[in-house]
Structure formats: structure tokens, C-alpha cells
C-alpha positions in Angstrom: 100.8 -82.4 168.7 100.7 -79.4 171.1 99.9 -75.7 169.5 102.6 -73.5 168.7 101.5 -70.3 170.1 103.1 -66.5 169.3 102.5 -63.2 171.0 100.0 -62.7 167.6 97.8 -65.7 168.0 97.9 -66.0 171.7 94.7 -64.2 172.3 92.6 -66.2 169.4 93.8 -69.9 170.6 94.3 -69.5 174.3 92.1 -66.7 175.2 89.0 -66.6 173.1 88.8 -71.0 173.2 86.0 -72.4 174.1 88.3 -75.4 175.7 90.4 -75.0 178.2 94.0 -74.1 176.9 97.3 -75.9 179.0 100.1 -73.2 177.7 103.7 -74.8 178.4 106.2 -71.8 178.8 109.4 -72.4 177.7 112.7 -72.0 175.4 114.9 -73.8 173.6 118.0 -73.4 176.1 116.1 -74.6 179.2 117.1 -78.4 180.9 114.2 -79.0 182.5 112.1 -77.4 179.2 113.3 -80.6 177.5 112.2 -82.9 180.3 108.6 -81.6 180.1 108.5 -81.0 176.3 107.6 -84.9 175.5 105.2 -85.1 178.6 103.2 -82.3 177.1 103.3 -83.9 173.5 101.6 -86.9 174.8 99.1 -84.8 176.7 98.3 -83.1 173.5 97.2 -86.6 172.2 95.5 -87.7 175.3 93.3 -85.0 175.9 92.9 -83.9 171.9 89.2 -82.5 171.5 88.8 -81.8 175.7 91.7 -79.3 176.4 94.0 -77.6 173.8 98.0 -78.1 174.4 100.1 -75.4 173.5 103.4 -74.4 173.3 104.7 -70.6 173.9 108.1 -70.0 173.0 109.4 -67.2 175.7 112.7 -65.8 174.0 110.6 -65.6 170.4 107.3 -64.6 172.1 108.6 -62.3 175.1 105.3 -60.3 175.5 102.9 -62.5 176.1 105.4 -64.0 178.8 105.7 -60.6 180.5 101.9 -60.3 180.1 101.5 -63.1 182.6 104.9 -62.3 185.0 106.6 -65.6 184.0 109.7 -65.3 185.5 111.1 -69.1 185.9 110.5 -71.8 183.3 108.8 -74.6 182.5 106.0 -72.7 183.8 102.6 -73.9 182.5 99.8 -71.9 183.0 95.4 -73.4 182.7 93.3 -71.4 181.0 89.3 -71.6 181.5 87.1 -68.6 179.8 90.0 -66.3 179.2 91.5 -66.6 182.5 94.6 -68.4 184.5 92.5 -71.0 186.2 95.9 -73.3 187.6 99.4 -72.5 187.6 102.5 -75.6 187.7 105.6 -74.2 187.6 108.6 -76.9 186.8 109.5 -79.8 185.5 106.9 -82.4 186.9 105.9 -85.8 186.5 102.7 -86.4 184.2 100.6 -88.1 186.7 101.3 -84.2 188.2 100.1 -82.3 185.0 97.2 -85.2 184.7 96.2 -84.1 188.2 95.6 -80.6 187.2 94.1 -81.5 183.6 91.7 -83.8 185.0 89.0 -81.5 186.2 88.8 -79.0 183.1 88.0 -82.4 181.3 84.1 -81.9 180.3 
């Protein structure tokens, strides 16, 4: 199951991980949210123990989202020793996230 993430854990699970951290942006009202919400469940149980999955509400978590300038969602942002290492911004297929997951898998 992926990570529910707030603006007050953000920094302890995403940043300070020593995995790399997938961070699906989203909200409740958002179409193609709920197209990509089950794809990154899944993920979460594929690549449990290599990368952490987690989930950042924008509308209940707003600062971290204007931390990072996300301005159009499902935006899902790679995280690799603190930093944005990959960006995917929509609702794409899983062989499309597992393409950008692949390498940060040790």
C-alpha cells in the first residue's frame, strides 16, 4: 500500500529516505487521479523494499505542492538523495511509470 504523505512528514519519508521515494500528486476531485491511483497501489507492492510509494494529497497538503511548483495533476515526482531525480506528469500507462522506476531499482 502506497504512503500517505502530509506537508509534516514529507521531509522525514521522501526527503531524508535512504530509498528512492515515487510521490504521486493528486486529489480527490481529479479524473485522471483515479485512473493512476490503482496503478500506483500495485507499484507500491511490486517494488516494496526497493523504492517507497507515496501518496500526497494536494488540496490537504498544499505546501509541499507549492514547494515543488505542481501546477497540473497527476504529477508524480522521483526522489533520489533528497532531490527530484524524474518527473511524469499525467495519467500514464504502468509499463510508463515501470520505465522510470526501473533504474532507481538497486
Amino acid at each position: 500500500m502506497a504512503l500517505e504523505l502530509t506537508d509534516s512528514n514529507f521531509e522525514q519519508e521522501v526527503l531524508n529516505s535512504d530509498k528512492p521515494v515515487l510521490v504521486d500528486f493528486w486529489a480527490e476531485w481529479c479524473g485522471p487521479c483515479k485512473m493512476i491511483g490503482p496503478i500506483v497501489e500495485e507499484l507500491a507492492n511490486e517494488y516494496s523494499g526497493a523504492i517507497k510509494i507515496a501518496k500526497l494529497n494536494v488540496d490537504e497538503h498544499g505546501i509541499v505542492a507549492g514547494t515543488y511548483g505542481i501546477r497540473s495533476i497527476p504529477t508524480l515526482l522521483i526522489f533520489k538523495d533528497g532531490e527530484i531525480a524524474d518527473t511524469i506528469i499525467g495519467a500514464v500507462p504502468k509499463s510508463e511509470l515501470k520505465r522510470h522506476l526501473d533504474p532507481f531499482v538497486a
